[in-house]
C-alpha positions as CSV (number, residue, x, y, z in Angstrom):
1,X,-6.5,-1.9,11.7
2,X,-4.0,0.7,13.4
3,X,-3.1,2.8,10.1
4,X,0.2,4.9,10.4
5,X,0.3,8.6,9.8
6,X,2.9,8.7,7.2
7,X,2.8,11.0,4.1
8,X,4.9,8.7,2.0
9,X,2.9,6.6,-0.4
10,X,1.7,3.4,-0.2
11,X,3.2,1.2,-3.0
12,X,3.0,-1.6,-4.8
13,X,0.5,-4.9,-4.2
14,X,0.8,-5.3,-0.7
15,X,0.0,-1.8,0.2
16,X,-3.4,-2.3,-2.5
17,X,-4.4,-5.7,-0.7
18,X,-4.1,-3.9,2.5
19,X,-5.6,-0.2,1.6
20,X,-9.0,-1.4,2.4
21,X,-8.6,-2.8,6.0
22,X,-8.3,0.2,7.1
23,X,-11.8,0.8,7.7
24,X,-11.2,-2.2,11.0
25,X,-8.9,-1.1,12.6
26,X,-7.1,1.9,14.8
27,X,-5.5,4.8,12.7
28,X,-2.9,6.7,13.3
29,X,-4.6,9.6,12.2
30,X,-7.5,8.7,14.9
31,X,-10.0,7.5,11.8
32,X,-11.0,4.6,13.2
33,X,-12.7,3.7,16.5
34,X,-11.1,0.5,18.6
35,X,-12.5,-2.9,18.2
36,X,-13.4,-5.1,21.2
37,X,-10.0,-6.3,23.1
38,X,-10.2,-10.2,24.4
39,X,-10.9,-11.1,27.8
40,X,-8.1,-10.8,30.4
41,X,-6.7,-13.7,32.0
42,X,-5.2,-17.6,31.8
43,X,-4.7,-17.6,27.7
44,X,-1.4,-19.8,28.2
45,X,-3.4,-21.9,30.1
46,X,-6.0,-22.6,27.8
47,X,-3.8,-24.1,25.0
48,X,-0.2,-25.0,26.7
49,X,-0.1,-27.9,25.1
50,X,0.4,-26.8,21.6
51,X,2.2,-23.5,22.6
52,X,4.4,-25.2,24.2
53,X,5.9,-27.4,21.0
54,X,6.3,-23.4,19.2
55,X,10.1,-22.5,19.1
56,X,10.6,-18.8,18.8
57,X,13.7,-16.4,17.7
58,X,14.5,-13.3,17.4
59,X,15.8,-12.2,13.9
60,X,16.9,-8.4,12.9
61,X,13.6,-7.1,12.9
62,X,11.1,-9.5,13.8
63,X,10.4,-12.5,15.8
64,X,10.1,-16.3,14.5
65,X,7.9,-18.5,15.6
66,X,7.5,-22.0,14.3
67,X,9.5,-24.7,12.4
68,X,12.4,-22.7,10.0
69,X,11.5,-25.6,7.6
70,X,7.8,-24.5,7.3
71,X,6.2,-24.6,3.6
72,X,5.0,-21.0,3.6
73,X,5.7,-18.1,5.7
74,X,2.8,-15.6,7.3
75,X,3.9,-12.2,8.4
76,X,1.7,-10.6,11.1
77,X,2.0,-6.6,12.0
78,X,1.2,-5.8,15.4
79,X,1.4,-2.8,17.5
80,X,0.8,-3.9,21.5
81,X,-1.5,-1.3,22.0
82,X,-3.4,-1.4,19.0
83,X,-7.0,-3.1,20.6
84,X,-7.7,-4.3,17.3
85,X,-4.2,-6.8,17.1
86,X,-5.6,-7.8,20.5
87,X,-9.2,-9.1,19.0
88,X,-6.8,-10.6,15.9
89,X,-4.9,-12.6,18.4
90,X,-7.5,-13.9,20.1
91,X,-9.3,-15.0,17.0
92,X,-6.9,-15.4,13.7
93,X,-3.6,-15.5,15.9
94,X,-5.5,-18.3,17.7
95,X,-5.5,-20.0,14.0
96,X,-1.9,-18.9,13.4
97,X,-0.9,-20.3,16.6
98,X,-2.0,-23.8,15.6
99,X,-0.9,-24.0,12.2
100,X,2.6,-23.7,13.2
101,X,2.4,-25.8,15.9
102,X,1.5,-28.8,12.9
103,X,4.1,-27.2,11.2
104,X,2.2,-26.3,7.8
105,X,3.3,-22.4,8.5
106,X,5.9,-20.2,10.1
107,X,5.0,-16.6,11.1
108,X,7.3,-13.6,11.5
109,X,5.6,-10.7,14.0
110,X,7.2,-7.8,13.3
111,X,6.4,-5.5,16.5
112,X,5.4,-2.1,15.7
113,X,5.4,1.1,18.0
114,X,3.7,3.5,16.4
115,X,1.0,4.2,18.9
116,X,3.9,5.6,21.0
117,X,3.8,8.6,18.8
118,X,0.3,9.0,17.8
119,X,-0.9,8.9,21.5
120,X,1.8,9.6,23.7
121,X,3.8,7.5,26.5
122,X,6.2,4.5,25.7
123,X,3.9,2.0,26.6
124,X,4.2,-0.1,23.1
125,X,7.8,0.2,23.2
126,X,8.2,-1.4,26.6
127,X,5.8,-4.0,25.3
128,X,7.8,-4.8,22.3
129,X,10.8,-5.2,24.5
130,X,9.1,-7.5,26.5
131,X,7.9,-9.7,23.6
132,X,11.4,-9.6,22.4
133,X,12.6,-11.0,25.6
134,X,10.4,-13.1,26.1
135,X,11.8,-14.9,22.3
136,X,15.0,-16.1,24.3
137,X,13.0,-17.8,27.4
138,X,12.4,-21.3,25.7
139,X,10.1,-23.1,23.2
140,X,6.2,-21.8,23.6
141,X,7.1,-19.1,25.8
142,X,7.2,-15.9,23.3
143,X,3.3,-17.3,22.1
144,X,2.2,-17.5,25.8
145,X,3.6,-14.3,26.6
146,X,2.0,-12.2,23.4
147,X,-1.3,-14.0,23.7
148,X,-1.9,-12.9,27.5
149,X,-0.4,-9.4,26.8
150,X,-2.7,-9.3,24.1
151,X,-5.4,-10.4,26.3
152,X,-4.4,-8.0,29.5
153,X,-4.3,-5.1,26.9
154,X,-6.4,-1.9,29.0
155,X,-9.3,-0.3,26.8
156,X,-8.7,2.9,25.3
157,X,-4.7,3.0,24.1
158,X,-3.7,4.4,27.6
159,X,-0.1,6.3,27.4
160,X,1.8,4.2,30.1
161,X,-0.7,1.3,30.9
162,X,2.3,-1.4,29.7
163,X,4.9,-0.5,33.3
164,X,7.7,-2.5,34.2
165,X,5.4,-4.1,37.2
166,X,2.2,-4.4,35.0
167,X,4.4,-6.8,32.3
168,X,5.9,-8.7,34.7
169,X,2.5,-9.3,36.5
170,X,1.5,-10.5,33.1
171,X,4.5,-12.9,32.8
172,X,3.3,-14.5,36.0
173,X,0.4,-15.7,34.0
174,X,3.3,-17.9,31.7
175,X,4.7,-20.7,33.4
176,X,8.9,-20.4,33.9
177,X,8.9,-17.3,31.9
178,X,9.8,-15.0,35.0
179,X,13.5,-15.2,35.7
180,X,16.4,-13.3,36.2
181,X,17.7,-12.5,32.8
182,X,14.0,-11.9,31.4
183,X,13.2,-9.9,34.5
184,X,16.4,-7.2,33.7
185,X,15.1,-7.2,30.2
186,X,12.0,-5.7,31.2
187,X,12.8,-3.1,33.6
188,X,16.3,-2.3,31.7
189,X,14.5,-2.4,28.6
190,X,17.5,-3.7,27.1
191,X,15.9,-4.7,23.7
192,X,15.4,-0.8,22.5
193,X,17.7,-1.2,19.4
194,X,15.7,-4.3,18.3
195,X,12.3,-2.1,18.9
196,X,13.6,1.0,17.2
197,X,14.5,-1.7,14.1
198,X,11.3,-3.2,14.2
199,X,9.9,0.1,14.0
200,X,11.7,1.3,11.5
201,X,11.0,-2.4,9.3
202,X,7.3,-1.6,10.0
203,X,7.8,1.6,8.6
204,X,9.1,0.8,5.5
205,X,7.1,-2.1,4.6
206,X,4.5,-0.1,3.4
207,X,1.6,-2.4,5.0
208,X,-0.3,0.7,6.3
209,X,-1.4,-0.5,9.7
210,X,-1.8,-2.9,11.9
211,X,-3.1,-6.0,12.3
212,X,-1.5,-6.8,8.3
213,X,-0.9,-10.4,7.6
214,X,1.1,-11.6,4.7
215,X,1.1,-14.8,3.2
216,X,4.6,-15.5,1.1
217,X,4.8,-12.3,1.1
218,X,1.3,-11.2,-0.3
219,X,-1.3,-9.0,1.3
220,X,-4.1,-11.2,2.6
221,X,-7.1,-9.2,1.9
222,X,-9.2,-10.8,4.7
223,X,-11.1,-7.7,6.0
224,X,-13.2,-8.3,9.2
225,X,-12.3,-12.0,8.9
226,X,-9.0,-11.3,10.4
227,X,-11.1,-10.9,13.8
228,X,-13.4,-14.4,13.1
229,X,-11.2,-17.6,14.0
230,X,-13.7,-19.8,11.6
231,X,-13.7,-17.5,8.2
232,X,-9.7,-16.6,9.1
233,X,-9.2,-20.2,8.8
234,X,-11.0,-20.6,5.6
235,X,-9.1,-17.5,3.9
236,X,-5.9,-18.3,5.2
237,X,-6.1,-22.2,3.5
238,X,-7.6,-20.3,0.4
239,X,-4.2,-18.7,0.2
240,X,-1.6,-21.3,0.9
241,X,-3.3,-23.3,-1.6
């Protein structure tokens, strides 16, 4: 888990259920060393079928992805460069990913950027606004998209890795995503309000780091489980009962 650097305390039962991930993943304060990132390449590809029945939105400070009439609700904090959000994706957003497909969950990705400031660069930022175009493209397209950034992240939390050119190559990989509108988006990174609001929501959600999943709203404590698909199955059916 990517832990912020913030001196305000952590409050309240989420913060506690979420305290002791801290140990796997990236901090902010540089406590923790990165986890294994997923291989690069053809993620879309691999399950199009069921990303492509996953409407997405964009809402004030997060994304939506999944039937609005879902039974329970996961929230999932992510930073793009965080390499540890890139093993949860490829392992528990895997899981994720097919749940709300059947339509037992939706899940809410709010889309942090505080790597920007604990490393340098803008490269999350740029990221963000990417994923947040990529919301208005059509049904499956925002999954596609964050799964094969996820999957293309570079090793080691580079400043600038995340270009213009380098997520628009990455789009390629995402059948009818490139286009004009989502192609200015990109390189006029016209989503900055959203990112600096998603930031901010991060911020004051008092999570701690990323990745942090809530269920209904409640910390799920799952540990090193978040980066197993099997046992981040078995917690996450433990919790919606």
């Amino acid at each position: 888990m990517a832990v912020r650097g913030t001196g305000r305390a952590v409050a309240g039962v989420v913060a506690a259920g979420l305290i002791c991930l801290a140990a796997v993943g990236c901090s902010a304060s540089g406590g923790a060393a990165p986890g294994p990132s997923a291989a690069a390449g053809g993620v879309a590809a691999e399950h199009a079928e069921t990303l492509s029945v996953l409407p997405s939105r964009a809402e004030r400070t997060k994304i939506v992805v999944g039937d609005a009439r879902a039974p329970h609700t996961v929230t999932v904090f992510a930073d793009p460069r965080c390499p540890y959000c890139a093993t949860f994706e490829a392992s528990g957003g895997r899981v994720l990913t097919e749940r709300a497909a059947r339509g037992e969950v939706r899940v809410e990705y709010v889309v942090a950027s505080f790597l920007d400031g604990r490393t340098g660069g803008t490269a999350s930022a740029r990221a963000a606004n990417a994923l947040r175009a990529a919301a208005d493209a059509g049904p499956g397209k925002f999954a596609a998209f964050q799964a094969e950034l996820f999957a293309a992240q570079p090793a080691g939390e580079p400043r600038d890795a995340f270009t213009a050119d380098r997520l628009l190559a990455i789009a390629d990989r995402v059948e009818g995503l490139r286009g004009g509108a989502f192609d200015a988006a990109v390189r006029g990174e016209t989503h900055r309000a959203w990112v600096a609001a998603a930031e901010r929501a991060f911020q004051d959600s008092g999570v701690g780091g990323t990745p942090s999943v809530l269920v209904d709203g409640k910390a799920l404590d799952a540990g090193t489980g978040l980066y197993d698909a099997g046992e981040f199955g078995r917690i996450l059916d433990g919790a919606l009962g």
